[in-house]
C-alpha positions in Angstrom: -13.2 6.4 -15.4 -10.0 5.4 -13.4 -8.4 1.8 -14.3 -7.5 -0.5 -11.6 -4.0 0.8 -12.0 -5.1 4.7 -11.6 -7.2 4.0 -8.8 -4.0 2.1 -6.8 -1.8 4.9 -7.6 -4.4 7.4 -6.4 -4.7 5.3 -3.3 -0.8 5.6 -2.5 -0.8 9.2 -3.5 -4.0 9.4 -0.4 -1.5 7.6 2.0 1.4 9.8 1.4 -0.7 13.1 1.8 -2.1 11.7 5.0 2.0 11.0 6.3 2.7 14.2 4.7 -0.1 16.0 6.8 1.0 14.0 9.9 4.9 14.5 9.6 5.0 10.9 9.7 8.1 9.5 7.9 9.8 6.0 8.2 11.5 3.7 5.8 8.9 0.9 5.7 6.5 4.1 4.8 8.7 4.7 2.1 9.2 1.1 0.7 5.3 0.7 0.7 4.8 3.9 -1.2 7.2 3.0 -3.5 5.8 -0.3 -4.3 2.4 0.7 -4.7 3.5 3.4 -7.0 5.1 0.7 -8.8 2.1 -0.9 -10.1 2.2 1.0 -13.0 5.8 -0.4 -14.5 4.6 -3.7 -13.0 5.0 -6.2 -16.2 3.2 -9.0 -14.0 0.4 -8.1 -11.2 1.1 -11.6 -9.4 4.5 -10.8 -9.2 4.0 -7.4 -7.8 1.5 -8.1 -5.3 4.0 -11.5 -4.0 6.4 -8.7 -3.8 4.0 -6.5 -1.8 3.6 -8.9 0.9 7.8 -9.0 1.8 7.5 -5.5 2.6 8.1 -5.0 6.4 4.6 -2.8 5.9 2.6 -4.5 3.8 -1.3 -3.8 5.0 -1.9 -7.4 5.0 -2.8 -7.9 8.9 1.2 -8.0 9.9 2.5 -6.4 13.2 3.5 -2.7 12.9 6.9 -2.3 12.0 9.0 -1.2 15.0 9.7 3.0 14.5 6.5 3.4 12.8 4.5 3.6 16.0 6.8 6.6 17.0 6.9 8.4 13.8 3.2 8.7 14.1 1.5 11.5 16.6 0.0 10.3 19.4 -3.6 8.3 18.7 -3.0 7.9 14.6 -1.8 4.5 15.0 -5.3 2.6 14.5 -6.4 5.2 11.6 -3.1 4.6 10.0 -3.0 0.9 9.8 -6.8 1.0 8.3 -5.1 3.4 5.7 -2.7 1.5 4.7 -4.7 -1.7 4.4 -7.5 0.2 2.6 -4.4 1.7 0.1 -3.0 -1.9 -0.2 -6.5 -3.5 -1.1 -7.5 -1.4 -3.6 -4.4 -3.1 -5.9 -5.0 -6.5 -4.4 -8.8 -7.1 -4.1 -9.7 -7.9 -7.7 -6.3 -9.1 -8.9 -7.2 -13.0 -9.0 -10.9 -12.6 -9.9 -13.9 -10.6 -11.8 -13.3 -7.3 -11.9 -15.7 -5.7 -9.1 -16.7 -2.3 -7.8 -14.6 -3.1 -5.1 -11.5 -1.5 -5.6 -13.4 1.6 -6.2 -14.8 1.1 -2.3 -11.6 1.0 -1.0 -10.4 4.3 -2.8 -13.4 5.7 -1.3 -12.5 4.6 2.4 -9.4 6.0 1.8 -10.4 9.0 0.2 -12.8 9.9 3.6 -10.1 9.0 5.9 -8.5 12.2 4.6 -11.0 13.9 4.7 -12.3 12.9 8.0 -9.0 14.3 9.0 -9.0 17.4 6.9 -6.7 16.8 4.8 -6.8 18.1 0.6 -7.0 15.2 -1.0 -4.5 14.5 -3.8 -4.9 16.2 -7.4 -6.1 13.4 -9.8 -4.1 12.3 -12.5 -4.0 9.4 -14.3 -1.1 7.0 -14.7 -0.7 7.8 -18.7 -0.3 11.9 -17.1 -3.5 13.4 -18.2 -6.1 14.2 -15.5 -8.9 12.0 -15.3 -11.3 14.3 -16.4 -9.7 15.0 -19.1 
């Protein structure tokens, strides 16, 4: 079974396979990708997720950075943003409560966006390097 953690690195690894699939590449992209893949050096989950919501993309219901649009083809704009808010809430959703089955629903939507688009999803690892079955 994935941990919180594995499941929000997962997630990020879904996003940048999607914006690797679509050529889409911008620095607020990057920033985001690079902070959710930072949850597992994070010594303080408040503190991370506080530092989530600066980013310029943060999948919180903020406007769309300006470039992103344009780095994305034609159309992918709506299915992008519910990406990246699915990605973003499968680190945030349980992080001041219970521990629910709900980050595993977000990983899911995630998961189908790729392959609603037909797009290999990501291999599965887990954070400490071995593979989850395993």
């Amino acid at each position: 079974m994935l941990s919180p953690v594995d499941m929000q690195v997962y997630a990020s690894s879904c996003l940048r396979r999607y914006c690797d699939a679509n050529g889409c590449s911008h620095a607020a992209i990057d920033a985001l990708l690079a902070h959710l893949d930072a949850i597992a050096v994070a010594r303080s989950l408040p503190e991370w997720a506080r530092q989530g919501a600066l980013l310029e993309l943060n999948g919180r219901g903020d406007p769309v950075p300006s470039g992103v649009e344009s780095a994305l083809p034609d159309g992918e704009l709506p299915r992008f943003m519910a990406l990246v808010e699915t990605v973003v809430e499968v680190g945030i959703v349980d992080l001041y409560g219970a521990r629910t089955d709900r980050p595993l629903a977000f990983l899911r939507n995630a998961i189908a966006v790729l392959e609603q688009g037909g797009i290999p999803l990501p291999p599965l690892t887990k954070v400490s390097g071995r593979s989850a079955s395993g």
